[in-house]
C-alpha positions in Angstrom: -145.1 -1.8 39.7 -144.8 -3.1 43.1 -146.4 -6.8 43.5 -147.0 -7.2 39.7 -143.3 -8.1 38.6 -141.5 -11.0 39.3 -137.8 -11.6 37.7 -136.3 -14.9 37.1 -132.5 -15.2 36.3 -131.7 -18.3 33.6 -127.9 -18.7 32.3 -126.9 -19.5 28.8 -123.2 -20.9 28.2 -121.9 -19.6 24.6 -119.1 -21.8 25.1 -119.6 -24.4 27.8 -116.0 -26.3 27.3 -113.1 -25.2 25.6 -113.0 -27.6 23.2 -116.5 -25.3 22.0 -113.8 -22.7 21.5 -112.0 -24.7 19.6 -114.7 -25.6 17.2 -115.8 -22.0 16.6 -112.5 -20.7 16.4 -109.9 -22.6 15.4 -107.7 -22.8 18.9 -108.0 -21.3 22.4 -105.2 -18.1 21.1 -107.7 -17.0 18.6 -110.4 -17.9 20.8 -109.3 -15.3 23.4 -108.2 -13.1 20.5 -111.4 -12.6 18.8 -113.5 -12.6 22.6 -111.0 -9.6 23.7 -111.9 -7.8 20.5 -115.5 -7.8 21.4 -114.4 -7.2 25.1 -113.1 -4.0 23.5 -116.0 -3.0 21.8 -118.3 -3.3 25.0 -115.9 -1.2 26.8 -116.5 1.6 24.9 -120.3 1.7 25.4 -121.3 4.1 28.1 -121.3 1.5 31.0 -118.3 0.0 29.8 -115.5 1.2 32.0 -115.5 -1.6 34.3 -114.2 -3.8 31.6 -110.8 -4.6 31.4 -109.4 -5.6 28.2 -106.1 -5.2 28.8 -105.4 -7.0 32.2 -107.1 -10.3 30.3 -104.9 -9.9 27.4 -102.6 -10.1 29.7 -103.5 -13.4 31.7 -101.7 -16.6 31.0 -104.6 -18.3 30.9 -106.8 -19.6 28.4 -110.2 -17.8 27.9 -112.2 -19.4 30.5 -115.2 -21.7 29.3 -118.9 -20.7 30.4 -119.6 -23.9 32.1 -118.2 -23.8 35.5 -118.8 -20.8 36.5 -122.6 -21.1 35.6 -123.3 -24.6 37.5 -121.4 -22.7 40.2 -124.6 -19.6 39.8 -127.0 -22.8 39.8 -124.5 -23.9 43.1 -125.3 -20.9 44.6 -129.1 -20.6 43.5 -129.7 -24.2 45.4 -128.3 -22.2 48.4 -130.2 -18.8 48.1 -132.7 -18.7 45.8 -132.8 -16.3 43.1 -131.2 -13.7 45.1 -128.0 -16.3 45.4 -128.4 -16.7 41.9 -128.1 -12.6 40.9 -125.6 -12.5 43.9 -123.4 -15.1 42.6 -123.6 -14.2 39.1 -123.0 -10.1 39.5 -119.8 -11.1 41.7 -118.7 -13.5 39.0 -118.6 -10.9 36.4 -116.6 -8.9 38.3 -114.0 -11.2 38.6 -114.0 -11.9 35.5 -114.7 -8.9 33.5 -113.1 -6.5 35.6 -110.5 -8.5 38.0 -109.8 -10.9 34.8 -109.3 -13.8 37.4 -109.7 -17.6 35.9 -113.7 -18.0 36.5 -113.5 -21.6 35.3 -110.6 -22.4 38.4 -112.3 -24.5 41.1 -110.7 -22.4 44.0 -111.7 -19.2 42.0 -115.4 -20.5 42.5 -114.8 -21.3 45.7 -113.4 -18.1 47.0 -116.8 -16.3 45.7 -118.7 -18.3 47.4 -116.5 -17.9 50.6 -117.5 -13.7 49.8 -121.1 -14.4 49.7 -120.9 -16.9 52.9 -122.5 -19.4 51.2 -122.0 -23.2 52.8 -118.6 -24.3 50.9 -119.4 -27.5 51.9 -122.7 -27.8 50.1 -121.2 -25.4 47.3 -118.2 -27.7 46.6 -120.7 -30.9 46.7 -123.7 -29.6 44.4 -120.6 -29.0 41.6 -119.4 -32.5 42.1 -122.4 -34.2 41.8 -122.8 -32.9 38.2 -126.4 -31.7 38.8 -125.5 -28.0 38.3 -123.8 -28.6 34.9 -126.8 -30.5 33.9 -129.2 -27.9 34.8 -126.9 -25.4 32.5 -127.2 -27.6 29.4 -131.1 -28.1 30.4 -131.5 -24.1 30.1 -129.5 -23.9 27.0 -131.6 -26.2 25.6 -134.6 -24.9 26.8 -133.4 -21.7 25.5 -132.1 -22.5 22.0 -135.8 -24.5 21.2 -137.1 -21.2 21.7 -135.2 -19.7 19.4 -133.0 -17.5 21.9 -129.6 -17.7 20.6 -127.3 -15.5 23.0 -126.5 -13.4 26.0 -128.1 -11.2 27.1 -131.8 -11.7 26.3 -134.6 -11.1 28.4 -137.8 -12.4 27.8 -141.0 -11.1 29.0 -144.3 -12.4 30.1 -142.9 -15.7 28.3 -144.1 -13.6 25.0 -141.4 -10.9 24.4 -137.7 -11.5 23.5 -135.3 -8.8 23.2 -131.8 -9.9 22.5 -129.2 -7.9 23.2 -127.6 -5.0 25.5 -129.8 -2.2 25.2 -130.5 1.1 27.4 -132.5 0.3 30.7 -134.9 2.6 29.7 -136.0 -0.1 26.9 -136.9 -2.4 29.2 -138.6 -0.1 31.4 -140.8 0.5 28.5 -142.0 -2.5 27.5 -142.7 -3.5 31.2 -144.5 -0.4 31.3 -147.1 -1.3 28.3 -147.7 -4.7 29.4 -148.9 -4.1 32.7 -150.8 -1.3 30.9 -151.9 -4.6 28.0 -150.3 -2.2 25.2 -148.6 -3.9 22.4 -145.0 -2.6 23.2 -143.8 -2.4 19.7 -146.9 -0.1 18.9 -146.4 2.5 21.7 -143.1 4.2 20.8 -143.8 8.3 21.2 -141.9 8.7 17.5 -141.7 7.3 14.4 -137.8 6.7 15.4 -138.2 5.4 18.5 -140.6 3.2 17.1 -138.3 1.3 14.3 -135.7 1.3 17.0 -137.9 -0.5 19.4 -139.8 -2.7 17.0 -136.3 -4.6 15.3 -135.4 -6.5 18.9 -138.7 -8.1 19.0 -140.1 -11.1 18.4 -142.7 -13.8 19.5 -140.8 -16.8 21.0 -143.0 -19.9 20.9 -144.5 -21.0 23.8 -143.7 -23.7 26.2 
């Protein structure tokens, strides 16, 4: 597959300010409340150990809001790329699903950054002009007009959604049958494996 593939990371904020969580739950206790119970949920999944329900139960803070932390990826993309982008992004979920530190705190943002030895002077700059948060929102939107509603979905060759966390070995196999031009929803080796793969899918409309 070498040569043929090219990844491209976007973000999606489910809640971009707290007064989102608010809205959509009623105050930021319930907020956190209900987003720990599906922290919970994910931890028990096979690759869930690294998440630590407990610890953020146990934080004073409120459940931090997406938008931050995400203009600080796009921060981070300005300085590296894609790769500063993944970088950024994999060490932010670290800190915050594992470490449970306060990924919408400025000097939170900033200490990652410091970790990756990005320029904290250009870091700290790019968030204060506002352009990263309005490159967020410009994804979101981007992303909800095509009728991509949550986290994670990964879309490919700007045809194929599939929504949700499912085994790596999904992935590998719709990659596999369009480099090959099968129709990955056709291709499943049984008749289970076939209505499993065929619900995630969709056609997304194009650009």
């Amino acid at each position: 597959m070498g040569g043929q593939i090219r990844t491209e990371g976007k973000v999606f904020p489910l809640a971009a300010t707290p007064e989102d969580y608010r809205q959509r739950f009623g105050s930021p206790e319930q907020a956190k409340a209900a987003i720990l119970e599906q922290w919970a949920e994910a931890a028990r999944a096979p690759d869930g150990g690294g998440i630590n329900t407990t610890l953020m139960a146990s934080r004073p803070f409120p459940y931090p809001a997406s938008l931050p932390v995400l203009a600080a990826v796009k921060a981070a993309e300005r300085q590296g790329g894609m790769l500063g982008h993944e970088s950024y992004f994999n060490l932010a979920q670290e800190a915050h699903l594992t470490q449970c530190r306060n990924v919408a705190d400025r000097h939170v943002l900033l200490d990652l950054a410091h970790d990756l030895a990005l320029d904290l002077g250009d870091f700290e700059a790019d968030l204060d002009s506002g352009e990263c948060d309005r490159a967020v929102l410009a994804e979101a939107e981007a992303a909800r007009a095509r009728d991509i509603q949550g986290t994670p979905t990964v879309l490919f060759d700007d045809r194929w959604a599939l929504p949700g966390a499912v085994p790596v070995e999904h992935y590998l196999a719709v990659v596999e049958d369009l480099l090959a031009g099968r129709d990955p929803r056709e291709t499943a080796p049984t008749a289970k494996e076939a209505w499993t793969l065929r619900r995630p899918y969709r056609i997304v409309p194009p650009r």
